[in-house]
N, C-alpha and C positions, 0 to 999 in steps of 0.2 A: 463780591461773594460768589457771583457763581463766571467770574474771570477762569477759578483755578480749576471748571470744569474741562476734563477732556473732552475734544471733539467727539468721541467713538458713543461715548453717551447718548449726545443730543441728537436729532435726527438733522438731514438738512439745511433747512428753509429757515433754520433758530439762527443760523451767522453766516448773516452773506458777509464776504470776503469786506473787511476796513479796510478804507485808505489811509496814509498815513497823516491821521490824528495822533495828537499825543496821549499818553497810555490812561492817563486820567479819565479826558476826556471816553477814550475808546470805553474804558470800565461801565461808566455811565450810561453810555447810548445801549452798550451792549444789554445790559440790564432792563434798562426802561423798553427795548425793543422785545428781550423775551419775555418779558411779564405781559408785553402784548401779542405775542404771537400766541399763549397758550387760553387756549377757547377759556370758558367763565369756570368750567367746572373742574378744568383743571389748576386755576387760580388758586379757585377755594381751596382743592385740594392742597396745596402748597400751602398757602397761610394756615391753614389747620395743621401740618403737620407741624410749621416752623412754629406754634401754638405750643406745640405739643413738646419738642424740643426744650421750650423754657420750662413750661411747669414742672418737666421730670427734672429740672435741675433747683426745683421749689425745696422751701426746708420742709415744707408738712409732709410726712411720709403717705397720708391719703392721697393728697392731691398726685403726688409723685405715681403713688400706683394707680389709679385712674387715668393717669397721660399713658403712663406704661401701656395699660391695658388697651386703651383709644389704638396709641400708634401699630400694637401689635394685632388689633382686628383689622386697621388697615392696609399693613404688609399682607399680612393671610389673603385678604378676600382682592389680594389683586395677581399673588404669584403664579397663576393660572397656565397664562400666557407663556409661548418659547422662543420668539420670532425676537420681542423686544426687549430689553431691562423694563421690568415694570415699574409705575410711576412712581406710587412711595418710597422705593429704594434711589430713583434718580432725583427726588425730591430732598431726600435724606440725605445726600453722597453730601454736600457741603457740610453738612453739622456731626459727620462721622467721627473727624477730629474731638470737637468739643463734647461728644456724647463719652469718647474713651478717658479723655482727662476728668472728666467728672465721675464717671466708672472709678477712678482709681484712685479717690477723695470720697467714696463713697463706705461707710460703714459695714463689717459685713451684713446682711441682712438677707430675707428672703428676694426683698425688692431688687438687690444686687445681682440674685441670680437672675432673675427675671431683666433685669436689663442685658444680663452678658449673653442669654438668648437673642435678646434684637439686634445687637451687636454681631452675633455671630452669625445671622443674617444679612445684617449690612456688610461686614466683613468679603461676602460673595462675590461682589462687584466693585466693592473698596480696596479691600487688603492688596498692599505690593506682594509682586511676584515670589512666592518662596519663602511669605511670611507664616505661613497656616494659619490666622487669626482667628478663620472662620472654628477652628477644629479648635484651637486654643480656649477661647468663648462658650464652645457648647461644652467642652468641658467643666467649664466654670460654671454653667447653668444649672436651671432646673433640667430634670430629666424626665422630662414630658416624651409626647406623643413625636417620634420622629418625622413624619411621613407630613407630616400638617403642615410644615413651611414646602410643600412643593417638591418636584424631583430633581428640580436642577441643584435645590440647594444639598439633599441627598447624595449625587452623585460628586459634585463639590469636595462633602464630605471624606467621600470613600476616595478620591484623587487625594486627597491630603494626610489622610490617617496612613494610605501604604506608605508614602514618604517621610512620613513620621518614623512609623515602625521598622522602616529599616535603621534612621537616623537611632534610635531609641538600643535596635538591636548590637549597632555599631557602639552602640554606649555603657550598652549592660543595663538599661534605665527599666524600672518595671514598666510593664503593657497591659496592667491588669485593667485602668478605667479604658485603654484603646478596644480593649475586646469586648466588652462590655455594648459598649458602640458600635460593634461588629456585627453581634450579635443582634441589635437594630435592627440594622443597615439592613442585614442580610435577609431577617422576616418582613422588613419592607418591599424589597426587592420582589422575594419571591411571592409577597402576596400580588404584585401591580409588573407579574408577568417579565421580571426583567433579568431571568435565569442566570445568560451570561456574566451582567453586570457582579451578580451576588459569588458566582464563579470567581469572577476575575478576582473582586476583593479579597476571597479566602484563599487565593495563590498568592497573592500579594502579601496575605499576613500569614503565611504558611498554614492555616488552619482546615482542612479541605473536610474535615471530620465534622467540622461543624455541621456541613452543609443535610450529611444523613437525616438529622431531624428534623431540619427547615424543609424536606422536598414533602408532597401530599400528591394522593395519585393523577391529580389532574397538570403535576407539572413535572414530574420525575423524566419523564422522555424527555421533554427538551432540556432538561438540565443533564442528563446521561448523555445525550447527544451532543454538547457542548462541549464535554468534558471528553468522550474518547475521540472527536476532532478534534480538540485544541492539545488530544497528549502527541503528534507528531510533529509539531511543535517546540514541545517543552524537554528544555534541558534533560540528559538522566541525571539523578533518580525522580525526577518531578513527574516525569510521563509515568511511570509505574506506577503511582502515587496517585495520579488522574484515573488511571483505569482501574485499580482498587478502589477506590470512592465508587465508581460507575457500577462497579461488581457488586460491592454490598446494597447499595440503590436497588440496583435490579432486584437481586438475592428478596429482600426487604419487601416488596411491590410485585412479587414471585411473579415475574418477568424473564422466566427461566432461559428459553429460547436467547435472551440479550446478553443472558448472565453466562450463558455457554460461551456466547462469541466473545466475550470480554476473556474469559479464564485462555481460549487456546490463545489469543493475543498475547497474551500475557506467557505463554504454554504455562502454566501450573496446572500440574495433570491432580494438585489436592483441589483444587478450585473446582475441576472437573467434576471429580467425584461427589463433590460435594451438590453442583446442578444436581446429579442424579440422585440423590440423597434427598432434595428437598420435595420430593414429587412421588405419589403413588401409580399414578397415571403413565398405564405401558404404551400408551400412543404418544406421548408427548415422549418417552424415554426414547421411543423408536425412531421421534424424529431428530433428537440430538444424536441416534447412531447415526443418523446418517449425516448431521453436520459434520461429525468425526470422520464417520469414512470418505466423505470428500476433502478434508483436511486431510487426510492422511494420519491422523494418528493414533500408534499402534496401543490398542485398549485391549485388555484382559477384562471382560465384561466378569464381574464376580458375584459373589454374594449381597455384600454390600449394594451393588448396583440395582440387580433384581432378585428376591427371592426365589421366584420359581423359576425350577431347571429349563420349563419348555421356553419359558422367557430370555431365559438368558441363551438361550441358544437362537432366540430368535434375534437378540437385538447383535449379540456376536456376528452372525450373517452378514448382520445390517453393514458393523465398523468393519467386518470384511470385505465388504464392497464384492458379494458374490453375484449379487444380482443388478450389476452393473453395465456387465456386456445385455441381460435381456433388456433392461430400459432404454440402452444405448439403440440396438436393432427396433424395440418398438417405436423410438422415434425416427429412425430412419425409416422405418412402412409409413409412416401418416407421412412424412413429409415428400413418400415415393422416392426416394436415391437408392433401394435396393440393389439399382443393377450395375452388376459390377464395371467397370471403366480400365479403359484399357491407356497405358502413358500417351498413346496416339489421341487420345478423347483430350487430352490437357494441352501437350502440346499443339493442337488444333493448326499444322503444317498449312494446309488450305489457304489458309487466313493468310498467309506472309507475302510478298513478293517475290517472281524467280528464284535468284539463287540459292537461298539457302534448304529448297525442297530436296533439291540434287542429292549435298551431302548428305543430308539425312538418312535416308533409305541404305547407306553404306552401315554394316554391320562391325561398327569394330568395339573392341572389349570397354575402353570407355564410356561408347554411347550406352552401352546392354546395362551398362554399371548404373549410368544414370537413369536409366528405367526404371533395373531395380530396385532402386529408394524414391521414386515416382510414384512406381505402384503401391508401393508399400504403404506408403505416405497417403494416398489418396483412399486405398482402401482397407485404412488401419479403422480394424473390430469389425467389419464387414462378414469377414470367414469365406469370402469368395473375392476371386480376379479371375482376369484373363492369361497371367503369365505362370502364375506357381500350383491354384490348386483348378485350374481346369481339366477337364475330363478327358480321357486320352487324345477321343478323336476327334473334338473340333481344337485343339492345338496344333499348329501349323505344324511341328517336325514329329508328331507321333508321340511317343511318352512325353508322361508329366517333365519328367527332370530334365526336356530340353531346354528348358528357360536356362534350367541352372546349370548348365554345361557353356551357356554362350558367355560366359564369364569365366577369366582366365583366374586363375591361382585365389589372390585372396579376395578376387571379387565371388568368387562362388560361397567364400563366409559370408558375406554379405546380403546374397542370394537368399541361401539356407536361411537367415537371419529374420529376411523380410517375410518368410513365412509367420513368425510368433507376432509381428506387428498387423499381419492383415487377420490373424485371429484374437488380435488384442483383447485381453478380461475373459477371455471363451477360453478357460485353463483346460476343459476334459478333451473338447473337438481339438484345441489347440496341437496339446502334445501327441494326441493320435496322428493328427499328420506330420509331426515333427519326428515323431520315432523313427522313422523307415532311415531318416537320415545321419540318425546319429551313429546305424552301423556300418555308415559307407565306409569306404577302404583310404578316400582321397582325408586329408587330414583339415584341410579349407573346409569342408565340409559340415564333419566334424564340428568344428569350432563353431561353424555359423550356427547349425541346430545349438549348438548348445548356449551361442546368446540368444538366441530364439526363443528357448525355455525361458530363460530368464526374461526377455520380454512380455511371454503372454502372461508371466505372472506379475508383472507390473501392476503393483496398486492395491494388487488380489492377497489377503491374506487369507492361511490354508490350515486346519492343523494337522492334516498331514505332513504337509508343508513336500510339496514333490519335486518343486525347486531345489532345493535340498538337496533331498534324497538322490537326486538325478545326477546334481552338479559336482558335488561334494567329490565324489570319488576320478571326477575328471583331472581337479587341481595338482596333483602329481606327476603328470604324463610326460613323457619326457619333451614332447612336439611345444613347443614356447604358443604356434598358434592355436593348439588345444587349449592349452592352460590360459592364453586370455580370454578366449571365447568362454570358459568357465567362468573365470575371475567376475568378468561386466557381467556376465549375464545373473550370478548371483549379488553384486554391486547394485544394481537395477531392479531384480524380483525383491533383496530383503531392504532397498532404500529407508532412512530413518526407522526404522526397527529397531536400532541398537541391539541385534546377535551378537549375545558372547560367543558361541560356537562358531561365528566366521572371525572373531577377532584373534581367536587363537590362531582358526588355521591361517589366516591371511599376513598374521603378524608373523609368521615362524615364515612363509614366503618373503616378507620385506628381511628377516635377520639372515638366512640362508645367503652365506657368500658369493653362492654359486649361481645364485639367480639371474639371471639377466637382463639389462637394463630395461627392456621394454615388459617381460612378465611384473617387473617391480615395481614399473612407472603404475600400471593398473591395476595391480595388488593394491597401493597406495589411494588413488582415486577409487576404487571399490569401499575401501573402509572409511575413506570422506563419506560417501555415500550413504552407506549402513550407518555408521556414525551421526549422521549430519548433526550439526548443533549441538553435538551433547557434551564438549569440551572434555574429550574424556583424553584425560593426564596420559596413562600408558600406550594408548596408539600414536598421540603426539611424539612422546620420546620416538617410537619405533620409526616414524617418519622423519624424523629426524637425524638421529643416527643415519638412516638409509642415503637423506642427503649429504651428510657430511663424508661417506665413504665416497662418494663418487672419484673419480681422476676427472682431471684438467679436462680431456676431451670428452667426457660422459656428458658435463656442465655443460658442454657446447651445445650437443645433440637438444631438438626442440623437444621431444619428448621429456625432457629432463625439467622442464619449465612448468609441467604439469603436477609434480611432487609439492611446488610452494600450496599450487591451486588445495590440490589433496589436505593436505593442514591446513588450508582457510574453512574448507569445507565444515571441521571439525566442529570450529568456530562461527559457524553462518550465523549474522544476524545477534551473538551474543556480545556484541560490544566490548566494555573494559576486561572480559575475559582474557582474553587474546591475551594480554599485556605479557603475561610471564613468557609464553612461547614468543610475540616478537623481541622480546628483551634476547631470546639465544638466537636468533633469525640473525643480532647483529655479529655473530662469531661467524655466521659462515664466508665460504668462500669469496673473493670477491665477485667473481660473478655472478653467481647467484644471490647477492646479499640483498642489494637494494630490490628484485625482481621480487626478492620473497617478502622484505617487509613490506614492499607496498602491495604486493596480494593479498598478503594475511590482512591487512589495516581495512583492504575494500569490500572483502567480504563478511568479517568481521560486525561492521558497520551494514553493511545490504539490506537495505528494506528498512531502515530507521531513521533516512532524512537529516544526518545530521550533519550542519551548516558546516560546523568548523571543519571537519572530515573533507567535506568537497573543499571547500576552502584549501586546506590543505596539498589536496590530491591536485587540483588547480595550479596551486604553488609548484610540483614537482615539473608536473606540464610545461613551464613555462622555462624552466631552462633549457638553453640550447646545447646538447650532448656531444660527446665524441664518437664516431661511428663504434657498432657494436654494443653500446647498451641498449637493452630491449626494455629497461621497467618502466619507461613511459606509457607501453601499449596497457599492460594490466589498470594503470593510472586514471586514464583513461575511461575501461569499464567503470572500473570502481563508482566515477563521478556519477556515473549512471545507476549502477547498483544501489547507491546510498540515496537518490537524487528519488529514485521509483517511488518513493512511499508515500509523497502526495503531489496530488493536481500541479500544484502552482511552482513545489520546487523541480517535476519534470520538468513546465514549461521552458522555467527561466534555466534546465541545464541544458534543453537545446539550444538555447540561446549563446550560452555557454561554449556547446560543441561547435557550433557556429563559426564562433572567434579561432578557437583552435584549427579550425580548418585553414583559415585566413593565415595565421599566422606562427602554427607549427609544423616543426622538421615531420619527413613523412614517418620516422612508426609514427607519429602519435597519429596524421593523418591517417594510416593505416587501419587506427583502429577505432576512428569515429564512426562510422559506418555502422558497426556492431555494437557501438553505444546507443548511437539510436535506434538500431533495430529493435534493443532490449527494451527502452527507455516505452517506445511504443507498440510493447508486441502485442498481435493479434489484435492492435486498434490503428489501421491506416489513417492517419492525419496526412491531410494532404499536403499540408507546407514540408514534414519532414519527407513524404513520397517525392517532391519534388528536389529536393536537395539529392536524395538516394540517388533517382533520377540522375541529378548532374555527374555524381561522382562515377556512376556505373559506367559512363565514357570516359574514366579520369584516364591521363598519360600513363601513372603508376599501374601495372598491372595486380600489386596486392590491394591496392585501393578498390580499383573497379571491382574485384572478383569479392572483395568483402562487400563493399555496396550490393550487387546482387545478392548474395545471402541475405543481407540485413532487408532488402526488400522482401524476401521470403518471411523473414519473421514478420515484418510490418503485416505482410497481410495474409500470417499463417491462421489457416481455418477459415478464412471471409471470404473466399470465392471473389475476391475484390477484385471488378471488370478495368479498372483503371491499372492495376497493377498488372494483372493478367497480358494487357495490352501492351504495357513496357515491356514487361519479359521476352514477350512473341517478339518484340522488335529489336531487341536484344539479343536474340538466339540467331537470327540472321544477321546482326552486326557483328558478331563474336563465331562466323561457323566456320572460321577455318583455326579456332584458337580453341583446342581442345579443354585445357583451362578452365577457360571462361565459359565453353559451352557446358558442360560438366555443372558448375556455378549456378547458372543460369535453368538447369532441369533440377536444379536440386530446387532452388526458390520455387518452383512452377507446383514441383511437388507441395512442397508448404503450403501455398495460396489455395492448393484446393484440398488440404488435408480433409482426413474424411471427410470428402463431398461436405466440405464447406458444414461443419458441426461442432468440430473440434475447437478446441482454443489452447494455445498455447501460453495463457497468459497465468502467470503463478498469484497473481491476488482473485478472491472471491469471497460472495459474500459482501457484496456491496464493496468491494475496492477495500477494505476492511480487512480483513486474513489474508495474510501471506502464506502460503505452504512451502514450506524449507527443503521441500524433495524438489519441487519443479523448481527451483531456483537452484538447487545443487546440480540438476540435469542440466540448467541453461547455461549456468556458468562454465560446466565442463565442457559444455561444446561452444564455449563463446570463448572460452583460453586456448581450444584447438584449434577454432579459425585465426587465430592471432597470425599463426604460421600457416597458412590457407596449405603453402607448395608440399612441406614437408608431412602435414599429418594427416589435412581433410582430401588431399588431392594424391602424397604419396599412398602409402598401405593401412593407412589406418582413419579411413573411409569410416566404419565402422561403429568410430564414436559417435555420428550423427543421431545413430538411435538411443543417446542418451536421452535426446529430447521429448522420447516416453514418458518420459518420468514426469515431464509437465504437459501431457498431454490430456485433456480433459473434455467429457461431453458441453457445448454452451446451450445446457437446455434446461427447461423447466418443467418436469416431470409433477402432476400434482395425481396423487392418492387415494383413495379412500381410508374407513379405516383395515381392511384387508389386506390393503398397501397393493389391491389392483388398480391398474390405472385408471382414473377417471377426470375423463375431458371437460373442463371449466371453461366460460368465456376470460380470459384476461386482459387487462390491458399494455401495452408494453409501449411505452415512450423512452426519450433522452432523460438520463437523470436528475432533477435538478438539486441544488445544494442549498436544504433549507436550515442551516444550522444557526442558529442563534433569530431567527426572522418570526416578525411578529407575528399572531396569529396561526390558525391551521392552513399554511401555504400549500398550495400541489406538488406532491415530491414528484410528478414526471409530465415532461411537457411534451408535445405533437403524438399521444400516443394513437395508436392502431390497438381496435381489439380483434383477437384472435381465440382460437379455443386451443387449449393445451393436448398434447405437447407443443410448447413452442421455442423458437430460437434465440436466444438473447445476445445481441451483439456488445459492442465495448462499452461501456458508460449508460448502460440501458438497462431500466427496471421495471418489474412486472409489478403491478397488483390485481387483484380477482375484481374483475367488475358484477359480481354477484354478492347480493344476499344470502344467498342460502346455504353457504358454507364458511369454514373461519379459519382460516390458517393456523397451524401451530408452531409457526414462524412468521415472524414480522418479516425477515429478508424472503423474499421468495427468488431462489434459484436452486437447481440441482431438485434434490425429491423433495416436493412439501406434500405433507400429511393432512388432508383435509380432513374438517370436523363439520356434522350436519349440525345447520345453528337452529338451535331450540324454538326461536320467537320467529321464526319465519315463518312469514304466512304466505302462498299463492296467492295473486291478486284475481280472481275470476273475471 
C-alpha cells in the first residue's frame, strides 16, 4: 500500500536504501518499518483516517457524511503549515485512487459534493501534472468558504484556473462557473494581503476590471504599485490596460497626485483634465502644475481646470515653469555654488603631470571653442561667468565680446549661443544681454544670438511667447547660418508644443526646392522637436518627400542621416504608430533605407522596454556588413533607447553591449559608447565607467572620442570625482590630438554641469515619467555623435546645446502654501524597490537627513522626516507643496 508512494513525500529516515531483497519481501519490511517509524499519534492519525476512508465508501448515507465530515476537520485543522505536505493529505495520497472510483459510483447528492471538495483537496498533491483535478473537483463541489482549506491550496487553484481559461478560451467553452471562482480567489487574496497574487490571476483571465471593487483603502497602494511596475513589462495593449485600472484605483481612493502621474504615462491629456476636475482644492491643483510643468506638458489651464481667473493665472505660471530659474538660483545660494567658474576651475591643469600644461596655455580656435561649451555647460542658469557676461574691466582683453571674438567663424555662433544657456529659464535678464548681439554686422553671430533665444527659453512657456516674435522673422534670410540659428533655436524654445504656426512655416522651408541641404536637414529635426510624439500624418509626408528628393551624393553627406532621426522624433515612444510611415521608409533609397527603418523602429519603441524590439535590433547587430552601411550604429542606440524603461532590462542590455563590443565590426563598436552613455545617464555606475574607461584608449579614434562623450553623459551633472579624474588624465593622453581634446573638454563640461545640480536624465518622478522632449534633445545629439568628425567636430558643434532640452534642476524644492520656500528636515537615501513585498517595508535605505533644498542623485529618494507637515505628493522631487498637518502637536 504505501510501496507506490513517491519518495518526495516522505521525509528521510522512513527508507533507508533496500538491499536486494525480492520485491515482496521489500513491500513488507518497508511497511512494517514505516508504521514503526511514525511516533503513536501519528499512528492513530493514520488508522483513523484509513477509518474514515471505508465508512465514507458505507451504504448509510449518515455514516457516509459523518466520515465526510471527520476527514474534512482533519484536512482543515492541519493545512496550516508550508514547509511540509501536511499529514492527512500524506496519509490520504494512498486512498486518492479508491476515494475518485467511488466518487463516480456515487449518486448525485449533496454528500457527492461534499466529497468532490476533499477531493479537490487531495487532488493538491495527488493530481498528475496538467491534470487540473484539483479545479475540476471544486467545481463539482459545494461552494463554500474558499479561504478555509489554506493558501496553498488557493494559489493551486489560481495556477490551474488561468490554464484552464486560456485552454477553454482556445475552445470557445463558457467561463462563466471559472469567474465565478475568480471572483473568490481574488477577495481572498486581497483580504490575506496577497495584492500581486490577485493581480496576476485577473491578467491571466483577462479581467483586470474586476480588481476596482476588490481594492479598500488600506490595500489600493500596493495593488497600484503592482500594477504600473508590472505594466513595463506587459505586452501592448495589456500595459495600457494596467495603467487604466491603476488610474481609476487612484481616481476612486482620490489619490489624485498618483492618478496625475498615471494619466501623463499614459499622455491622456482627458485623464489629465479630469485629476483637475476631481478636486476643489487650489493647493493640490497648484502642485499637479507643477508635476506638468516639470513634465513638460503644454497645458492651457481653462475654465474647466479653475474657475477663478486670479487662479488660473496662477496655476498657468506654475505649467509655465516661469519661476523655475528663481528655485533653480535659490537652491544654488543654500547650497553656496554662486560663484561663477571659470573652464580653468574644471579643467584643474595643476593637477596633471608636465606635459600636457604646456599645450594648454596656447590660444588656438579649437581650444576657445571648447571653453565655450565648458562654460556654458558649467554655468547653465547661473546668469554670471567669467568669459561672456563679465564686466568690462576685470576681463583680461578689455570689452565684454572679447570672449567672443577669440572664436573663428562659426565658433562665434556658438559663443553668442552660450550666452542663453548660462541665463538659462532667466527669459527677461536673458534676452537683454542677448540683444546687443543680434545686431552685430558678423552673420556667426547673428545665428548664435538667435539660438541663444531660443535656449533661454527652453522649457519656459510665455504668452507673449518672444521666442517667436524674435525668431520668426529671421527664417527667411538669405545667410543659411542665420536661418539655422533661427530654425533650432525655435525647435528648442517651442519643443513638444505642437505649434501649428511653426509647422507651416518650417514645412514650406522643407518643400522649397531651393533650400539647402543643411537649412533642411534642421528645418526637419526642429519640427521632430516641436512635433515630438504627436504622430502627426502631414509633417511626416513633408519629411518624407524632403528625403526622397535628395540626389545620390546629398544621401552620402552625414547630415542627411539626421532627416530618418527627424520622423522618428514624430513618432517617440508611440509604438505601433510608426507602422504606416515605416511601411514608405521601405521605398526609399537604397542607402538611406535600412538606416531609416531602423531609426524610426528605435525611437519609435524608446522608453517602453520592449523585449522583441531589442531582440530584433540585436538580430540586425549581428550580421556582419559590407563597408559603407551605417544602420547598424542607429541599431545600436535604439537597443538602448528601448532597453531605458527599466532597472533590470538596462542591466541585462549592458551586458548586451558588452558582447557587441567583443564581437562586432567597428560602426557598431562605434556606437556602443553612446549606448551606454544614454543607457546610464546622469547615473555613473562604476562597471560601465570602467568599460568607457577602457574604450577611451581604444585604437579606433571614433570609438575613443565617443567613449569620452559618453563619459560625459555618465556623469553629466554629478560632479563625479572618479570620472573627473579619468578625463584630467585623458586631456594629457590626447593633447596633441585636437579631436580628442576637444571630446574630452566637452565631457568635463558635462561632469560639472551647473556646478553639479543639473541632471540630464529624461525619467522623473521616481524613474516613472519619461519626458519626450529631453529624450528628443538626447537622441538628437546622440545621432550627431554617431559621426563625431563630420558634425560634432566639423561646423555643426552647435547641436550639443540640444541637450537643453533635457536639462533639469536634481533638486527637491519643498513649499509652503504661498509656494515660498520652506526648509523641512528630509530624509534622502538609495531607493529601494518594494513592489509586491509584504508588509510596510522602507522605501529607502542608508539615508542621511538633511533640510531642504536638497540634492537628489540617480536612484535616490526623499521623504519628510517630520510630522508637521504632509506632502501633496507622495513622489517627492522637483517642488512639493507642503501642507500644515492638522493633529500635530509640539512635544514640550
Amino acid at each position: 500500500m504505501a510501496a507506490d508512494q513517491p519518495p518526495s513525500s516522505s521525509s528521510g529516515p522512513e527508507q533507508p536504501p533496500q538491499k536486494s531483497l525480492s520485491s515482496k519481501d521489500a513491500k513488507k519490511k518497508k511497511e512494517e518499518k514505516k508504521d514503526e517509524d511514525l511516533s503513536e499519534e501519528d499512528l492513530a492519525l493514520k488508522q483513523q483516517l484509513e477509518l474514515y476512508v471505508e465508512r465514507v465508501q458505507d451504504t448509510d448515507p449518515g455514516v457516509q457524511k459523518l466520515a465526510l465530515e471527520s476527514m474534512r476537520q482533519e484536512i482543515r485543522s492541519a493545512t496550516s503549515s508550508m514547509t511540509s505536505v501536511p499529514k492527512p493529505l500524506k496519509f490520504l495520497r494512498p486512498h486518492y485512487g479508491t476515494l475518485k472510483t467511488f466518487y463516480e459510483q456515487m449518486p448525485e447528492s449533496d454528500l457527492k459534493k461534499y466529497l468532490a471538495d476533499v477531493l479537490s483537496v487531495l487532488a493538491l498533491t495527488m493530481s498528475a501534472e496538467g491534470e487540473r483535478e484539483s479545479l475540476k473537483y471544486r467545481l463539482l463541489g459545494c461552494d463554500g468558504e474558499i479561504g478555509s482549506w489554506g493558501h496553498e491550496y488557493v494559489r493551486n487553484l489560481a495556477g490551474e484556473i488561468a490554464q484552464e481559461f486560456q485552454k477553454r478560451q482556445y475552445e470557445d467553452m463558457p467561463i462563466d462557473a471559472l469567474m465565478e471562482l475568480v471572483q473568490q480567489i481574488v477577495a481572498f487574496h486581497m483580504k490575506h494581503n496577497a495584492e500581486p497574487e490577485a493581480v496576476d490571476l485577473l491578467m491571466e483571465v483577462e479581467d483586470l476590471d474586476l480588481l476596482v471593487e476588490h481594492v479598500d483603502s488600506s490595500n489600493y497602494k500596493r495593488a497600484c504599485l503592482y500594477l504600473t511596475s508590472s505594466a513595463s513589462y506587459l505586452p501592448s495593449p495589456d500595459d495600457v490596460l494596467a495603467l487604466d485600472i491603476a488610474y481609476t484605483i487612484y481616481i476612486k481612493f482620490d489619490d489624485l497626485a498618483s492618478a496625475l502621474r498615471v494619466a501623463l504615462h499614459l499622455d491622456n491629456s482627458q485623464y489629465v483634465k479630469q485629476v483637475f476636475a476631481s478636486t476643489d482644492d487650489i493647493l493640490l491643483k497648484k502642485q499637479f502644475s507643477y508635476i506638468i510643468g516639470r513634465h513638460g506638458l503644454p497645458l492651457e489651464v481653462d475654465e474647466e481646470i479653475a474657475a477663478d481667473e486670479n487662479d488660473r493665472d496662477a496655476l498657468q505660471d506654475i505649467v509655465n515653469n516661469t519661476k523655475l530659474s528663481e528655485g533653480y538660483l535659490a537652491l544654488a545660494r543654500d547650497i553656496e555654488v554662486m560663484e561663477a567658474k571659470s573652464p580653468d576651475d574644471i579643467y584643474k591643469v595643476h593637477l596633471i603631470d608636465g606635459r600636457a600644461s604646456a599645450s594648454s596655455s596656447l590660444d588656438s580656435a579649437r581650444q576657445n571653442l571648447a571653453a565655450t561649451f565648458v562654460n556654458a555647460f558649467v554655468n547653465a542658469g547661473f546668469g554670471q561667468d567669467k568669459l561672456m557676461t563679465a564686466p568690462a574691466e576685470t576681463s583680461s582683453g578689455g570689452s565684454t565680446g572679447s570672449w567672443l571674438f577669440k572664436n573663428k567663424e562659426h565658433g562665434k555662433a556658438s559663443a553668442a549661443a552660450s550666452l542663453g544657456m548660462i541665463h538659462l529659464w532667466d527669459v527677461d535678464s536673458g534676452l537683454s544681454q542677448i540683444d546687443k548681439y543680434l545686431h552685430s554686422n558678423d552673420n556667426h553671430v547673428v545665428a548664435g544670438a538667435l539660438l541663444g533665444v531660443g535656449i533661454v527659453n527652453c522649457g519656459i512657456k510665455n504668452d507673449c511667447d518672444p521666442a517667436l516674435a524674435l525668431l520668426i522673422d529671421f527664417l527667411d534670410r538669405e545667410d543659411t547660418t542665420i536661418r539655422i540659428g533661427a530654425i533650432l533655436g525655435l525647435g528648442i524654445t517651442y519643443a513638444g508644443t505642437h505649434k501649428d504656426e511653426l509647422k507651416v512655416r518650417l514645412s514650406n522651408i522643407l518643400g522649397d526646392p531651393k533650400t539647402t541641404l543643411e537649412v533642411l536637414v534642421f528645418a526637419a529635426i526642429s519640427l521632430g522637436l516641436v512635433f515630438v510624439g504627436s504622430c502627426n500624418e502631414e509633417i511626416a509626408q513633408s519629411i518624407i518627400f524632403a528625403l526622397m528628393d535628395r540626389s545620390d551624393a546629398e544621401l552620402g553627406d552625414a547630415l542627411t542621416r539626421l532627416l530618418p532621426v527627424a520622423l522618428g522624433l514624430l513618432y517617440l515612444g508611440k509604438q505601433d504608430s510608426v507602422e504606416a510611415t515605416a511601411e514608405v521608409s521601405k521605398t526609399f533609397n537604397e542607402k538611406i533605407k535600412k538606416y531609416c527603418d531602423v531609426t524610426l523602429m528605435s525611437l519609435a519603441y524608446a522608453g517602453t522596454g520592449n523585449v522583441l524590439k531589442v531582440q530584433k535590433l540585436l538580430g540586425i547587430c549581428s550580421h556582419h556588413l559590407e563597408k559603407g552601411e551605417t544602420h547598424q550604429g542607429p541599431a545600436v542606440l535604439g537597443i538602448a533607447l528601448i532597453a531605458m524603461a527599466e532597472e533590470l532590462g538596462a542591466d541585462m542590455a549592458v551586458r548586451s553591449l558588452e558582447r557587441l563590443l567583443q564581437y562586432g565590426e567597428q560602426n557598431i563598436r562605434r556606437a556602443v559608447p553612446l549606448a551606454l552613455g544614454i543607457l546610464c545617464i546622469s547615473n555613473p555606475k562604476v562597471t560601465v565607467m570602467d568599460t568607457l574607461s577602457r574604450l577611451s584608449h581604444d585604437a579606433d579614434s571614433e570609438v575613443s572620442m565617443a567613449a569620452i562623450i559618453a563619459l560625459g553623459l555618465l556623469g553629466a551633472g554629478t560632479n563625479n570625482a572618479r570620472i573627473a579624474t579619468m578625463l584630467r588624465n585623458l586631456s594629457s593622453y590626447y593633447y596633441k590630438e585636437a579631436g580628442h581634446l576637444f571630446c574630452v573638454r566637452i565631457a568635463q563640461g558635462l561632469v560639472h554641469l551647473g556646478k553639479g545640480l543639473l541632471t540630464l536624465s529624461p525619467y522623473h518622478s521616481d524613474r516613472f515619467l519619461l519626458c519626450p522632449m529631453a529624450l528628443a534633445g538626447l537622441v538628437t545629439v546622440l545621432h550627431a555623435c554617431l559621426d563625431m568628425k563630420s558634425i560634432i567636430l566639423g561646423k555643426y558643434h552647435y547641436m550639443l546645446y540640444a541637450l537643453v532640452l533635457a536639462m533639469q534642476p536634481r533638486m527637491l524644492m519643498t513649499v509652503d502654501e504661498d509656494l515660498k520656500p520652506l526648509s523641512v528636515p528630509v530624509r534622502v537615501g538609495q531607493a529601494v524597490d518594494v513592489v509586491g513585498q509584504a508588509g510596510r517595508p522602507k522605501t529607502i535605505t542608508g539615508f542621511q537627513t538633511h533640510s531642504t533644498p536638497v540634492l537628489l542623485a540617480a536612484g535616490e529618494r526623499a521623504e519628510l522626516a517630520t510630522e508637521k507637515y504632509i506632502p501633496s505628493t507622495p513622489v517627492l522631487e522637483g517642488y512639493v507643496i507642503l501642507k500644515v498637518n492638522p493633529e500635530y502637536h509640539e512635544d514640550h
